[in-house]
C-alpha positions, 0 to 999 in steps of 0.5 A: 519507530514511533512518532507522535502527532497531533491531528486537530479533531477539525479533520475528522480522521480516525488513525485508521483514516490517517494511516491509509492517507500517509501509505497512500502518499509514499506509494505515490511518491515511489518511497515505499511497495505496495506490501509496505504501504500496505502494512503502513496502513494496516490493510491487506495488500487486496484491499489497499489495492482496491483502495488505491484503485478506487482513487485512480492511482497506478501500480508500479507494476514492472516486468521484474516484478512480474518475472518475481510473480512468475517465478513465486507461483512456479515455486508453488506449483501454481503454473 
């Protein structure tokens, strides 16, 4: 999906800057992961963690998703 939206230049924000702000606003909000906020705003997941991080704001980070993490590694070899 595309969407066109007029920012006053008053604001100051690159669409880079925009990006990061609007996938920071859905991952706080729960509509989207961590790998999709990510990708909406073009980072690799390390570095919009450290983004977010750096804001104070939680992973949503639960035992499932742990269990995953686990399991992923095991399938590599990695544990």
């Amino acid at each position: 999906m595309q969407i066109t939206i007029d920012i006053p230049d008053s604001l100051h924000l690159s669409e880079a800057e925009l990006r990061s702000e609007l996938a920071i606003a859905l991952f706080q909000q729960d509509r989207v992961s961590l790998g999709s906020a990510s990708k909406i705003a073009g980072m690799h997941i390390m570095d919009f963690q450290k983004l977010i991080g750096d804001r104070g704001i939680c992973i949503h980070y639960d035992v499932e998703e742990f269990q995953q993490d686990v399991q992923h590694l095991q399938e590599r070899g990695w544990l």
